[in-house]
PDBQT receptor file of N, H, CA, C and O in Angstrom, charges set to zero:
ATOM      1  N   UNK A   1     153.714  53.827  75.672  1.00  0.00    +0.000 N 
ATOM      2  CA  UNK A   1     153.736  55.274  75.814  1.00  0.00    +0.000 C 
ATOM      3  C   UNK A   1     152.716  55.924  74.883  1.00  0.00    +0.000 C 
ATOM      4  O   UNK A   1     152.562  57.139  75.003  1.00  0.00    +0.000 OA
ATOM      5  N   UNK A   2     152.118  55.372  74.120  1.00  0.00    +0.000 N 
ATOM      6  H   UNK A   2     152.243  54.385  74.022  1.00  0.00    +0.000 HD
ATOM      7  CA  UNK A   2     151.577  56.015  73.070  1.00  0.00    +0.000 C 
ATOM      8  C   UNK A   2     150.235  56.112  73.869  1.00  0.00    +0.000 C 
ATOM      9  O   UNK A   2     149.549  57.125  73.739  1.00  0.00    +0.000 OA
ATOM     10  N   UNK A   3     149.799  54.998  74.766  1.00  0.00    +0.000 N 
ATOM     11  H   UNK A   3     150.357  54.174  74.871  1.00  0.00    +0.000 HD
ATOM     12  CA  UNK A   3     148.535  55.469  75.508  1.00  0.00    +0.000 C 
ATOM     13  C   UNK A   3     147.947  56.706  75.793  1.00  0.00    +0.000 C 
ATOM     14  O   UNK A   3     146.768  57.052  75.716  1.00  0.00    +0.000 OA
ATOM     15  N   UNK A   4     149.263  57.510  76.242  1.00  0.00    +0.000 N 
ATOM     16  H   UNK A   4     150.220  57.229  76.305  1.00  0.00    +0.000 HD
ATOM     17  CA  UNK A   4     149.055  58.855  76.859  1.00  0.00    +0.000 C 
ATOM     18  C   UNK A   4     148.910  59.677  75.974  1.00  0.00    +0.000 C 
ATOM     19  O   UNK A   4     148.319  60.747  76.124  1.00  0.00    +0.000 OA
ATOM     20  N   UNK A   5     149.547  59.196  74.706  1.00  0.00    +0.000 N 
ATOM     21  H   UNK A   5     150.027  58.327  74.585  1.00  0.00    +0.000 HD
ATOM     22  CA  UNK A   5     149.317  60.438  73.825  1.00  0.00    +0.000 C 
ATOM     23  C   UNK A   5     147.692  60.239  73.189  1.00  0.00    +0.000 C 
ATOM     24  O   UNK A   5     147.463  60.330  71.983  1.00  0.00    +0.000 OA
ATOM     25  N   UNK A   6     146.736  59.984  74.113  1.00  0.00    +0.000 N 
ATOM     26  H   UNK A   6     146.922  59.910  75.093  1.00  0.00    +0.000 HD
ATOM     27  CA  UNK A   6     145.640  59.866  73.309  1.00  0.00    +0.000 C 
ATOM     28  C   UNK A   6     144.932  61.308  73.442  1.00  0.00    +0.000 C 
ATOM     29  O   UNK A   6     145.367  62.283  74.056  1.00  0.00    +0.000 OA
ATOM     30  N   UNK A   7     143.734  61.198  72.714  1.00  0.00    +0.000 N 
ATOM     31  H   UNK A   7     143.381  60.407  72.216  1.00  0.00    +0.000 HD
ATOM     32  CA  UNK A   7     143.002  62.673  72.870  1.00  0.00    +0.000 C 
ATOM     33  C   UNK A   7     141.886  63.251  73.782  1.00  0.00    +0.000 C 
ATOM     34  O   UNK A   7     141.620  64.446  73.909  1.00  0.00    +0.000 OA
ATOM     35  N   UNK A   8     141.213  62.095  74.460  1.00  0.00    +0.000 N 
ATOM     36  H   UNK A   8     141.429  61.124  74.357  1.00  0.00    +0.000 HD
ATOM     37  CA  UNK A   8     141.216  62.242  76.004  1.00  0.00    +0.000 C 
ATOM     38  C   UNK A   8     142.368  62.729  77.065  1.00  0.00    +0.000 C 
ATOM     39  O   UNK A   8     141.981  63.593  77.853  1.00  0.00    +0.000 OA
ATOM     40  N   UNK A   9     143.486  62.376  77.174  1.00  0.00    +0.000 N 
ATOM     41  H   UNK A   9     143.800  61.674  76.534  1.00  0.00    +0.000 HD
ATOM     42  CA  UNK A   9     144.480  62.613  77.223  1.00  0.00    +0.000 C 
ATOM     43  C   UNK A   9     144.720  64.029  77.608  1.00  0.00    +0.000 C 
ATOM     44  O   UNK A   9     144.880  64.576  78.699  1.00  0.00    +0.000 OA
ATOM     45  N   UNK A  10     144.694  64.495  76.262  1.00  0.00    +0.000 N 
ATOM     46  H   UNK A  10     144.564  64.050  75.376  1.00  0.00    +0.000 HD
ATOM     47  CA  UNK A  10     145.377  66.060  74.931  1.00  0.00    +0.000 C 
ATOM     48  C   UNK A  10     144.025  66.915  75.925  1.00  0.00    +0.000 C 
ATOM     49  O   UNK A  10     144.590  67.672  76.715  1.00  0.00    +0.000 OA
ATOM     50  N   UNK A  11     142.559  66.987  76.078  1.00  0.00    +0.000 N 
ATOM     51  H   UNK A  11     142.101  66.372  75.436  1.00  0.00    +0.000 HD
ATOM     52  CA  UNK A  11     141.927  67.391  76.541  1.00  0.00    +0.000 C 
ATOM     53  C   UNK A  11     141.677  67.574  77.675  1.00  0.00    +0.000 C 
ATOM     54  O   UNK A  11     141.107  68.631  77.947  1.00  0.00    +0.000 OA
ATOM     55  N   UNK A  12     142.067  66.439  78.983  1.00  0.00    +0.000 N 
ATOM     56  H   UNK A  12     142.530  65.581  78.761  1.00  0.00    +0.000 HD
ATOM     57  CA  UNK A  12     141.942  66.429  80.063  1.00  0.00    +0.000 C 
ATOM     58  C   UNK A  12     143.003  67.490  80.462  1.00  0.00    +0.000 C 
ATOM     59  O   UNK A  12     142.697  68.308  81.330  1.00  0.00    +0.000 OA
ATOM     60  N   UNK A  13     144.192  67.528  79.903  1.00  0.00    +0.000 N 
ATOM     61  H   UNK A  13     144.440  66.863  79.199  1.00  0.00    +0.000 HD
ATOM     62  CA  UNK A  13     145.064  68.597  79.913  1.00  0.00    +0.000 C 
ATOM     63  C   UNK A  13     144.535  70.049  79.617  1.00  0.00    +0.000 C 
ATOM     64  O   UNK A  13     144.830  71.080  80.222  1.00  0.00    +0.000 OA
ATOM     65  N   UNK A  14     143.869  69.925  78.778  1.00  0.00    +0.000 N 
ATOM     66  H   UNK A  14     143.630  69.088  78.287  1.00  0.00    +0.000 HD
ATOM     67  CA  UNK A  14     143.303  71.423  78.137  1.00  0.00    +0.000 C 
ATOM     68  C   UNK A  14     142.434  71.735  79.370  1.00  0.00    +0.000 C 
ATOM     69  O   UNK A  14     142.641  72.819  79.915  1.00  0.00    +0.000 OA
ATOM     70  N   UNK A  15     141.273  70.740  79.994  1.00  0.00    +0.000 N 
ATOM     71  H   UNK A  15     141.105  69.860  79.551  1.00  0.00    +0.000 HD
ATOM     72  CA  UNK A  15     140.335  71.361  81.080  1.00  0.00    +0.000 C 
ATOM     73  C   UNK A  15     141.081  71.594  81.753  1.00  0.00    +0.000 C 
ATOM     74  O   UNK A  15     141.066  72.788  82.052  1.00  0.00    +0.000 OA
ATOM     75  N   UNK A  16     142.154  70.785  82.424  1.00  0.00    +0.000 N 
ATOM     76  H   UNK A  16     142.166  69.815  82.181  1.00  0.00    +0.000 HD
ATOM     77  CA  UNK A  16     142.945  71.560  83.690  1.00  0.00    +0.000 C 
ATOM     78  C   UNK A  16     143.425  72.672  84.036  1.00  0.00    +0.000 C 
ATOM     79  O   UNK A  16     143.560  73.273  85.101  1.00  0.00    +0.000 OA
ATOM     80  N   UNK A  17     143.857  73.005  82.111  1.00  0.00    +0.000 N 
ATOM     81  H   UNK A  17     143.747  72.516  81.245  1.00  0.00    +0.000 HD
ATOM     82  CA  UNK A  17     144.810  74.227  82.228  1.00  0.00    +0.000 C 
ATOM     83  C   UNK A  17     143.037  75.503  82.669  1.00  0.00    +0.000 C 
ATOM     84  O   UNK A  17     143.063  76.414  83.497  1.00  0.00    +0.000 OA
ATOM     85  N   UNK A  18     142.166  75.225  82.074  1.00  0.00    +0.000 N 
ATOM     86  H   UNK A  18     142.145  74.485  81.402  1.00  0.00    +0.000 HD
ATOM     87  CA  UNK A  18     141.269  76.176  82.272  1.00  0.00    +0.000 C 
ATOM     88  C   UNK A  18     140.535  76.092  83.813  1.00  0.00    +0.000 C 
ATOM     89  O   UNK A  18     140.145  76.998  84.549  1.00  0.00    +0.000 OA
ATOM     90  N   UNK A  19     140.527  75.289  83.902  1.00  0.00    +0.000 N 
ATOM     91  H   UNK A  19     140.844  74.553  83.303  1.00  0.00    +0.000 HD
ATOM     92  CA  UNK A  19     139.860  75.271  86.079  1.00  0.00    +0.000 C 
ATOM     93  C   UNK A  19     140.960  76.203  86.795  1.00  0.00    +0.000 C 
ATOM     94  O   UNK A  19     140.710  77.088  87.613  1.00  0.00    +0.000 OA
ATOM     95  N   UNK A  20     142.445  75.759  86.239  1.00  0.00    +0.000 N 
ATOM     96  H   UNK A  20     142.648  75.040  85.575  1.00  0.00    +0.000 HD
ATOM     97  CA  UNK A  20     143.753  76.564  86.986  1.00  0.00    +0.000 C 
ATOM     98  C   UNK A  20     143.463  78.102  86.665  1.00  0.00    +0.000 C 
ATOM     99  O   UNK A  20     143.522  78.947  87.559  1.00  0.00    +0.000 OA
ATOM    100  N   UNK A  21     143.082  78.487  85.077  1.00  0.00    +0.000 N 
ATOM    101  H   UNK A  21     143.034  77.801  84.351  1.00  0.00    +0.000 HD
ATOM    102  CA  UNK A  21     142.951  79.868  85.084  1.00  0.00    +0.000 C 
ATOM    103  C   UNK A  21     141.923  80.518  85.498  1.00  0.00    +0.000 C 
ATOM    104  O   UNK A  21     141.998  81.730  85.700  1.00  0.00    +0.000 OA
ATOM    105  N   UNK A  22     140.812  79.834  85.690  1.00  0.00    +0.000 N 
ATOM    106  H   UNK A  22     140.751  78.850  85.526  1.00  0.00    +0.000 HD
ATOM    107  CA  UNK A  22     139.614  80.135  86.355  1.00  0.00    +0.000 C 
ATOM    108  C   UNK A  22     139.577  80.473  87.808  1.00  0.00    +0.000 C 
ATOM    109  O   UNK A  22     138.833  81.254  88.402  1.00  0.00    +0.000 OA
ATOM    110  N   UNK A  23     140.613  79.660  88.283  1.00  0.00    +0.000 N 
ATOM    111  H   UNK A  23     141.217  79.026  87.801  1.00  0.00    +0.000 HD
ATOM    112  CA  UNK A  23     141.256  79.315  89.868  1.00  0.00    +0.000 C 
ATOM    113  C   UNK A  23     142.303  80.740  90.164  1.00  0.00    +0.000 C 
ATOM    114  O   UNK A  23     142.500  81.213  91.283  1.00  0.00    +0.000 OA
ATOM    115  N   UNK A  24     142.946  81.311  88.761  1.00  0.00    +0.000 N 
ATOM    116  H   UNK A  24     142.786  80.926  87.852  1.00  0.00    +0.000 HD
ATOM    117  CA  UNK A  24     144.098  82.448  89.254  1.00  0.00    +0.000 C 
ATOM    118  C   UNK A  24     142.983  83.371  89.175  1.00  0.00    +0.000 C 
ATOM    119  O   UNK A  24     142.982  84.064  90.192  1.00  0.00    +0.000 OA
ATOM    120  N   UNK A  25     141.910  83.708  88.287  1.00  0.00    +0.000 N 
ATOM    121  H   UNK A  25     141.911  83.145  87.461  1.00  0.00    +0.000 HD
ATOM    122  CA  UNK A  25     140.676  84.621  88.141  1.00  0.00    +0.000 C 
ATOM    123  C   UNK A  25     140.387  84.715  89.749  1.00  0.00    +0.000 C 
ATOM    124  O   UNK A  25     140.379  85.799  90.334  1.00  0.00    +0.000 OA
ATOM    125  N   UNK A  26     140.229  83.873  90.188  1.00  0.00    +0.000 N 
ATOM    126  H   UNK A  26     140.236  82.993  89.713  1.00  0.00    +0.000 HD
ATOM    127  CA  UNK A  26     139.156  84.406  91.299  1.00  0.00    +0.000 C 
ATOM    128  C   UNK A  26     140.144  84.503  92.298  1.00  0.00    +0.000 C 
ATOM    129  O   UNK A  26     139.753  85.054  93.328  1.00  0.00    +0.000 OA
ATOM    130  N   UNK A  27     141.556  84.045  92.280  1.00  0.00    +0.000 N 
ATOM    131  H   UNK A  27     141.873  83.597  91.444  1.00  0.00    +0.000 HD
ATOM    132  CA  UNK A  27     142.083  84.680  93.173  1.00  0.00    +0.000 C 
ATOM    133  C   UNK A  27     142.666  86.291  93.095  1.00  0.00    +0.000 C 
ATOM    134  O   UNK A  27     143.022  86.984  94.048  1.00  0.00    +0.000 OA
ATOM    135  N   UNK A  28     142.650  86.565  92.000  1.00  0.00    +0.000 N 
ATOM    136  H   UNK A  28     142.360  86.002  91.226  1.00  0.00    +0.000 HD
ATOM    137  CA  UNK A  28     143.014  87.473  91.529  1.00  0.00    +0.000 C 
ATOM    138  C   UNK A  28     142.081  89.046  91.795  1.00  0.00    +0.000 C 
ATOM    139  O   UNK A  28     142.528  90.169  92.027  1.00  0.00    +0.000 OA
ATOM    140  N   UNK A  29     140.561  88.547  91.643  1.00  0.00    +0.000 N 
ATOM    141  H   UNK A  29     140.198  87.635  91.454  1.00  0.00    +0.000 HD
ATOM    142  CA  UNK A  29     139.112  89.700  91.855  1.00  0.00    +0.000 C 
ATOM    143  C   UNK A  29     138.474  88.903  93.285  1.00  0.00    +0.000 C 
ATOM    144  O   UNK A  29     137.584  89.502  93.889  1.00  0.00    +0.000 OA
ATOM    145  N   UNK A  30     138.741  88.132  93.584  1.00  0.00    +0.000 N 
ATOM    146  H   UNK A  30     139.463  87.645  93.093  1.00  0.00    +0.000 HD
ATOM    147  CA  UNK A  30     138.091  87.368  95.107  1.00  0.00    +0.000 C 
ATOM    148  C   UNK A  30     138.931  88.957  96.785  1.00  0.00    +0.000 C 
ATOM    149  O   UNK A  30     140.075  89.261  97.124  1.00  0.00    +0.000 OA
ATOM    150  N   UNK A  31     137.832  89.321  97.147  1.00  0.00    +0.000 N 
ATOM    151  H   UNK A  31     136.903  89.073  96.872  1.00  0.00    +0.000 HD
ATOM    152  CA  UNK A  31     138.295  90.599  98.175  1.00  0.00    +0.000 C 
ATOM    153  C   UNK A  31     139.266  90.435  99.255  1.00  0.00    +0.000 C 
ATOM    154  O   UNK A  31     139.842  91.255  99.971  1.00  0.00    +0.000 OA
ATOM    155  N   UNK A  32     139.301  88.996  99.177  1.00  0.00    +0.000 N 
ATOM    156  H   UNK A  32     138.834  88.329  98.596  1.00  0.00    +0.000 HD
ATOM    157  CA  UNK A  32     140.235  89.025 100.414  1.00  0.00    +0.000 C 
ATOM    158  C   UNK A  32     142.325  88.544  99.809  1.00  0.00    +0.000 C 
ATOM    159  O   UNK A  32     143.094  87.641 100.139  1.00  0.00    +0.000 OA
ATOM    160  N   UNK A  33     142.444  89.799  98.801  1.00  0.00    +0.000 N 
ATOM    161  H   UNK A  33     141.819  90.533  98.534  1.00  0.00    +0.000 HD
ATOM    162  CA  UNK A  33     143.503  89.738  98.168  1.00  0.00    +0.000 C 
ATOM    163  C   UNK A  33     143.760  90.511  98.804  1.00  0.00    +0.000 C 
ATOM    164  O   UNK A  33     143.044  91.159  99.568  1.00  0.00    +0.000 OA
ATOM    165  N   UNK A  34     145.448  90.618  98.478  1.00  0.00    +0.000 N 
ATOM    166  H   UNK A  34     146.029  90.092  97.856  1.00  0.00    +0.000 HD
ATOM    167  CA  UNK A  34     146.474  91.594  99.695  1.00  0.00    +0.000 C 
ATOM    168  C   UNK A  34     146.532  92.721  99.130  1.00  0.00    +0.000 C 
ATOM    169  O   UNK A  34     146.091  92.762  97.981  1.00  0.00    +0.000 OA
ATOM    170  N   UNK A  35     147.099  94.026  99.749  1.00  0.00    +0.000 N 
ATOM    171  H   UNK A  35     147.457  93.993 100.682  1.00  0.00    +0.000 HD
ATOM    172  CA  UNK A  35     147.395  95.232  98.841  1.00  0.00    +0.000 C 
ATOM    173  C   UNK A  35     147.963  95.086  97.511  1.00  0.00    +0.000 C 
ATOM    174  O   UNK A  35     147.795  96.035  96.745  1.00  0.00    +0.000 OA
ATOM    175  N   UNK A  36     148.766  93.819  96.994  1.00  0.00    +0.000 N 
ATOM    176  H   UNK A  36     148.903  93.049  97.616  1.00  0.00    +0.000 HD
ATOM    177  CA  UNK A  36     149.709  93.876  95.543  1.00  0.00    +0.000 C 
ATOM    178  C   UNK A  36     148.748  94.254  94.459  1.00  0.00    +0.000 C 
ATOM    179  O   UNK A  36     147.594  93.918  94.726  1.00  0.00    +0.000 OA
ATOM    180  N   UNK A  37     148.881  94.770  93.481  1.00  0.00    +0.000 N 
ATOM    181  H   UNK A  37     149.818  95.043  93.265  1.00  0.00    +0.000 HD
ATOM    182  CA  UNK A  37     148.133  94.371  92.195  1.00  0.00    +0.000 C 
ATOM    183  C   UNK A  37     148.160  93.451  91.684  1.00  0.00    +0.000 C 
ATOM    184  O   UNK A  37     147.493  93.545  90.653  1.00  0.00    +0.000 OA
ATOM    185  N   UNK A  38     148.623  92.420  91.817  1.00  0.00    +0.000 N 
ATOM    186  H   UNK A  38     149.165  92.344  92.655  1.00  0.00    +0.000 HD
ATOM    187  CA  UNK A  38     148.447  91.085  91.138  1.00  0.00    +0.000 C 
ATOM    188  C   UNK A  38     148.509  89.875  92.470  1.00  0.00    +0.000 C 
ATOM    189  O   UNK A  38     149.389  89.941  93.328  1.00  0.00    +0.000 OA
ATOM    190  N   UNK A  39     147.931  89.291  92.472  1.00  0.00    +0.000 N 
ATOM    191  H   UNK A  39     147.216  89.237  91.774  1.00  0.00    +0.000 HD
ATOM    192  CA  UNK A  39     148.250  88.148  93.523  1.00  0.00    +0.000 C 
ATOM    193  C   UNK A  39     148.887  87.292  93.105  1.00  0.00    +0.000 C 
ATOM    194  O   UNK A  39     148.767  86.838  91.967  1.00  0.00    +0.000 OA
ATOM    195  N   UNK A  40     150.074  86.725  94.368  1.00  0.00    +0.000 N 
ATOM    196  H   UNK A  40     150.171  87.094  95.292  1.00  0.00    +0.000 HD
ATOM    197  CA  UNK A  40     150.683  85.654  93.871  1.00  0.00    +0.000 C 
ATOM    198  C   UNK A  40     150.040  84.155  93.785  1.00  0.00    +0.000 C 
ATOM    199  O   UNK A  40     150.711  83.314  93.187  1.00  0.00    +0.000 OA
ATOM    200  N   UNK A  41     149.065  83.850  94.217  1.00  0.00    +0.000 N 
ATOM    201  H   UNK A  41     148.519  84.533  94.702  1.00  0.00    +0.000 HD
ATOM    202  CA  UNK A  41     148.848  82.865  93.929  1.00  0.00    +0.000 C 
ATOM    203  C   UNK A  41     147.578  82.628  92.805  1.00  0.00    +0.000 C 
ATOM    204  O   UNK A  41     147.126  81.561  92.389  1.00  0.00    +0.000 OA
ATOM    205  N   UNK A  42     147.125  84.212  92.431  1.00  0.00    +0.000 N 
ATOM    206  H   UNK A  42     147.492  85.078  92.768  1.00  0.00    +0.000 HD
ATOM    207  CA  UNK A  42     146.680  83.811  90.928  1.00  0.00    +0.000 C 
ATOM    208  C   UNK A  42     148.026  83.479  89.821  1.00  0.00    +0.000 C 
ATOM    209  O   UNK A  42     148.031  82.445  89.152  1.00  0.00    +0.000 OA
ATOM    210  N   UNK A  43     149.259  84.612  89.731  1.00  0.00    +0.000 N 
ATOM    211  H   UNK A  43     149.254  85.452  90.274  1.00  0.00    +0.000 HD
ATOM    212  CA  UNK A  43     149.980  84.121  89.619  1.00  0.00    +0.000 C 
ATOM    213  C   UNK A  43     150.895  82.709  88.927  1.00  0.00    +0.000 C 
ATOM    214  O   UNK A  43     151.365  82.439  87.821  1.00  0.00    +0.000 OA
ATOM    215  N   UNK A  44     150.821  82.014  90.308  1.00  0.00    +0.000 N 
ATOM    216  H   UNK A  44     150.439  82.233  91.205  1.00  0.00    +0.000 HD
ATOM    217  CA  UNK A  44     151.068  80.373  90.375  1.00  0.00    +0.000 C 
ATOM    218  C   UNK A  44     149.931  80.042  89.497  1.00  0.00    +0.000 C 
ATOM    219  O   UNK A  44     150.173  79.681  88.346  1.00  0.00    +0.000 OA
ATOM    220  N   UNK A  45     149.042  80.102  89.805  1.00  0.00    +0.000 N 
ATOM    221  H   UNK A  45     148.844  80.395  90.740  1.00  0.00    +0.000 HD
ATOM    222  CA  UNK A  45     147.706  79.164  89.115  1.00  0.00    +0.000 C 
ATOM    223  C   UNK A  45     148.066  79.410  88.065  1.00  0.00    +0.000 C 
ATOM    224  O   UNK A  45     148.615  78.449  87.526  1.00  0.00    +0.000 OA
ATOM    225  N   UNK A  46     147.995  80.683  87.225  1.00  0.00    +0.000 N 
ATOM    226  H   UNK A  46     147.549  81.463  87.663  1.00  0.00    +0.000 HD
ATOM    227  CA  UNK A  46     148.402  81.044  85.982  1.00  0.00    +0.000 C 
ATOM    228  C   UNK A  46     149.765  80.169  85.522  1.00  0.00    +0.000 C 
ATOM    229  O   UNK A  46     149.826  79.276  84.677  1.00  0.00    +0.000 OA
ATOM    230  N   UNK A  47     150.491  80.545  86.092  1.00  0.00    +0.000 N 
ATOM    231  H   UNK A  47     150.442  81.270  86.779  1.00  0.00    +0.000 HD
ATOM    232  CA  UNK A  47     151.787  79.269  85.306  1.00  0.00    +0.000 C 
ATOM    233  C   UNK A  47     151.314  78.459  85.101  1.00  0.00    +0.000 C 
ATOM    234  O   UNK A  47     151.081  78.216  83.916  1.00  0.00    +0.000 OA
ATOM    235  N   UNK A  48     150.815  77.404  86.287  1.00  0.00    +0.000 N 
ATOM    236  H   UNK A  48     151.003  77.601  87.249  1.00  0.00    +0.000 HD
ATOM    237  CA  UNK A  48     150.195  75.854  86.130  1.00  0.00    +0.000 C 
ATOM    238  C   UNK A  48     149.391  76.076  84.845  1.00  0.00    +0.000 C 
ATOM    239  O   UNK A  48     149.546  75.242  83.953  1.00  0.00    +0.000 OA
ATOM    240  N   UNK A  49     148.628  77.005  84.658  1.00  0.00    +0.000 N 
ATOM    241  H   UNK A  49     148.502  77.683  85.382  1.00  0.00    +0.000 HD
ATOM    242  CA  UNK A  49     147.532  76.726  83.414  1.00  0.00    +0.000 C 
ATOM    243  C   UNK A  49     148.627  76.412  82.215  1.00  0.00    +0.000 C 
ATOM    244  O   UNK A  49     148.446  75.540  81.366  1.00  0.00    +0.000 OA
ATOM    245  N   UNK A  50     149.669  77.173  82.276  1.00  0.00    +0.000 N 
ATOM    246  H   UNK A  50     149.817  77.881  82.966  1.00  0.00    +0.000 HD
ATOM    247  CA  UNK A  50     150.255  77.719  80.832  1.00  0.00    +0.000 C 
ATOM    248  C   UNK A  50     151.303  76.638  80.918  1.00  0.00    +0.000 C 
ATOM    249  O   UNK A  50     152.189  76.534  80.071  1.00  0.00    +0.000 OA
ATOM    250  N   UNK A  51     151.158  75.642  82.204  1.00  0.00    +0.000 N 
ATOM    251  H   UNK A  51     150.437  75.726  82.893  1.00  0.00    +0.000 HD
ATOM    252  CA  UNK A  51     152.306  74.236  82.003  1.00  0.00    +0.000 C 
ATOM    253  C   UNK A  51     151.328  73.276  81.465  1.00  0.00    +0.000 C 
ATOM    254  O   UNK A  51     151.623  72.604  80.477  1.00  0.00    +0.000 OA
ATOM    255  N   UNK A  52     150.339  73.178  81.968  1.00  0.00    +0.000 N 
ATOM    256  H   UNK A  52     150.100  73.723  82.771  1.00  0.00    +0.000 HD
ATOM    257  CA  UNK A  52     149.182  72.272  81.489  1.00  0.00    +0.000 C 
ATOM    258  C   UNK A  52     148.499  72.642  80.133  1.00  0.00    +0.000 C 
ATOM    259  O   UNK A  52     147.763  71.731  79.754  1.00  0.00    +0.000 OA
ATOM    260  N   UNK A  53     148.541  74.010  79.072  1.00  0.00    +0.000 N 
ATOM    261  H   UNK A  53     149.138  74.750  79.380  1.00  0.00    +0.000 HD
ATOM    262  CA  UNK A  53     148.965  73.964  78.019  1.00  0.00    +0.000 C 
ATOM    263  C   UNK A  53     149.926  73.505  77.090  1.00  0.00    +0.000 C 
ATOM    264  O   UNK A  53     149.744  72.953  76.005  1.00  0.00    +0.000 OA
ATOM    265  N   UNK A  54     151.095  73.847  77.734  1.00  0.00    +0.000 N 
ATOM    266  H   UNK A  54     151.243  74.296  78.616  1.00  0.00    +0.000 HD
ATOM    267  CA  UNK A  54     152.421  73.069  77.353  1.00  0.00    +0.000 C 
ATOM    268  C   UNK A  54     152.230  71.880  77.643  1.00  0.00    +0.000 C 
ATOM    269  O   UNK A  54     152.906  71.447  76.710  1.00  0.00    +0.000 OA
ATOM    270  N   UNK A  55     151.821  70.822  78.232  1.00  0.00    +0.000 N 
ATOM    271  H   UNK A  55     151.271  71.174  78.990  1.00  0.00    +0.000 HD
ATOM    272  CA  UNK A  55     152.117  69.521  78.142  1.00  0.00    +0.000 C 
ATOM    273  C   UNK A  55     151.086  68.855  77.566  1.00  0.00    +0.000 C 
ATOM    274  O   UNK A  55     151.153  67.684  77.194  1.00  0.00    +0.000 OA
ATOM    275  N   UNK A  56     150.097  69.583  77.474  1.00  0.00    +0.000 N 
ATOM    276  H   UNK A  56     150.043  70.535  77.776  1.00  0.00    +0.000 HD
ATOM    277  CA  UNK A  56     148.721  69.423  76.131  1.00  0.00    +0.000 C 
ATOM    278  C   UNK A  56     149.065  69.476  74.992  1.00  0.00    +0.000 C 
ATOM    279  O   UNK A  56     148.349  68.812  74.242  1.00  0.00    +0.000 OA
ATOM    280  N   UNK A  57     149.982  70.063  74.470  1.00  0.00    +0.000 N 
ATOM    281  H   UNK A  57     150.564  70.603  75.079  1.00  0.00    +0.000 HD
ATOM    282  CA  UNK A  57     150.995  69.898  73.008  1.00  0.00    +0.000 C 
ATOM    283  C   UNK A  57     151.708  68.774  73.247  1.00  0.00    +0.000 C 
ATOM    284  O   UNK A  57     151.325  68.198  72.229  1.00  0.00    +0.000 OA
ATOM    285  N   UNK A  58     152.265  68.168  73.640  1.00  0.00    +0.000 N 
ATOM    286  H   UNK A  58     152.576  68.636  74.467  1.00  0.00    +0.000 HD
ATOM    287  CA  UNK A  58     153.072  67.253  74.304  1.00  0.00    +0.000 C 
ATOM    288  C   UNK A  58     152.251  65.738  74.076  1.00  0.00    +0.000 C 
ATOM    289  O   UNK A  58     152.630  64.771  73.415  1.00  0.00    +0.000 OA
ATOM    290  N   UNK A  59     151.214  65.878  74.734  1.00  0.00    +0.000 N 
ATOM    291  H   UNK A  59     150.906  66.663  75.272  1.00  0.00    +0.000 HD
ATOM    292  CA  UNK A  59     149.844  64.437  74.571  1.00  0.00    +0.000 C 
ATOM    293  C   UNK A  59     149.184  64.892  73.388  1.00  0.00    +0.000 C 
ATOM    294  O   UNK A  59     148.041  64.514  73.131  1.00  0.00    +0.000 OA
ATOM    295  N   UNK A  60     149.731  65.572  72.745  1.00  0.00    +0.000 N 
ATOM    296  H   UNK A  60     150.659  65.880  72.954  1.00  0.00    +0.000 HD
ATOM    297  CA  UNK A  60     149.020  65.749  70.990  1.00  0.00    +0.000 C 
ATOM    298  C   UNK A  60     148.972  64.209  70.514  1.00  0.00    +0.000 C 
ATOM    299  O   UNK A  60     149.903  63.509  70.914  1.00  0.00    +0.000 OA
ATOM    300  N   UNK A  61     148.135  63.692  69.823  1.00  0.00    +0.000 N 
ATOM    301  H   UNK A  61     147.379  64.260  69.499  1.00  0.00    +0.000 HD
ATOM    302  CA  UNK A  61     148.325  62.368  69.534  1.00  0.00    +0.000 C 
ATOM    303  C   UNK A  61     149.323  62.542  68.284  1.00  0.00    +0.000 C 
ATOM    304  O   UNK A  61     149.611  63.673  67.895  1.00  0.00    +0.000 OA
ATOM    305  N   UNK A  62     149.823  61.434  67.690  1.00  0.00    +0.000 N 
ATOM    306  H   UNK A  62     149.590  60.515  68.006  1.00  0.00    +0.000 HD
ATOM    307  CA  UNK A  62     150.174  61.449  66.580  1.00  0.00    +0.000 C 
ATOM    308  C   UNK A  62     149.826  61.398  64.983  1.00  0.00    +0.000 C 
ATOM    309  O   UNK A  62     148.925  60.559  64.963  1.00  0.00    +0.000 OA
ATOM    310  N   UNK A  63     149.944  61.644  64.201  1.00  0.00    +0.000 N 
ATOM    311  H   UNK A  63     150.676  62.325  64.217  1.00  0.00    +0.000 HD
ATOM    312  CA  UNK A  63     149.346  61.280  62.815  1.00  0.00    +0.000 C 
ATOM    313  C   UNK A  63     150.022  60.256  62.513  1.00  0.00    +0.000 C 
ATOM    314  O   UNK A  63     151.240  60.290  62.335  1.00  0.00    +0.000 OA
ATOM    315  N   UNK A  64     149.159  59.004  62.403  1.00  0.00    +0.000 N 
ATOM    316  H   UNK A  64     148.170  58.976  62.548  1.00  0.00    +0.000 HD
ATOM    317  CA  UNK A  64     149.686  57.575  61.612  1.00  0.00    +0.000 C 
ATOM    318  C   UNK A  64     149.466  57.719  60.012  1.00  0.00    +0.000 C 
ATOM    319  O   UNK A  64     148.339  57.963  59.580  1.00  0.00    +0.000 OA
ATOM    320  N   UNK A  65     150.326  57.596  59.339  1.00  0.00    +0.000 N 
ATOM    321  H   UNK A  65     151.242  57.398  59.689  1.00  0.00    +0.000 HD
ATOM    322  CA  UNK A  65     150.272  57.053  57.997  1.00  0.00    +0.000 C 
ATOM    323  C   UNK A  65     150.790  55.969  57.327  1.00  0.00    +0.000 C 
ATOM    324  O   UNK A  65     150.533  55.799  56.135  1.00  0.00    +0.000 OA
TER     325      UNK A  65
């Protein structure tokens, strides 16, 4: 288990969470959004980013001493 906690890992998590918020961005200002002020599926993307933050703390590696 400790594999995962590496820092490739910890990072590949971090890019994801940012493609996802990049991904709620443009659904969010992209024209073919519905009347709401917020779209739901920027939205969604937005959670996913902020789960893929959260589990980027999670694959934190450890400190060996």
């Amino acid at each position: 288990m400790d594999n995962l906690r590496s820092p490739l890992a910890m990072i590949g998590a971090i890019v994801l969470a940012v493609v996802l918020a990049v991904i709620g961005v443009y659904y969010q200002v992209s024209p073919h959004t519905s009347t709401h002020a917020v779209s739901y599926h920027a939205l969604a993307f937005w959670a996913a980013a902020v789960a893929a933050l959260i589990g980027a703390s999670f694959l934190r590696p450890r400190k060996t001493e």
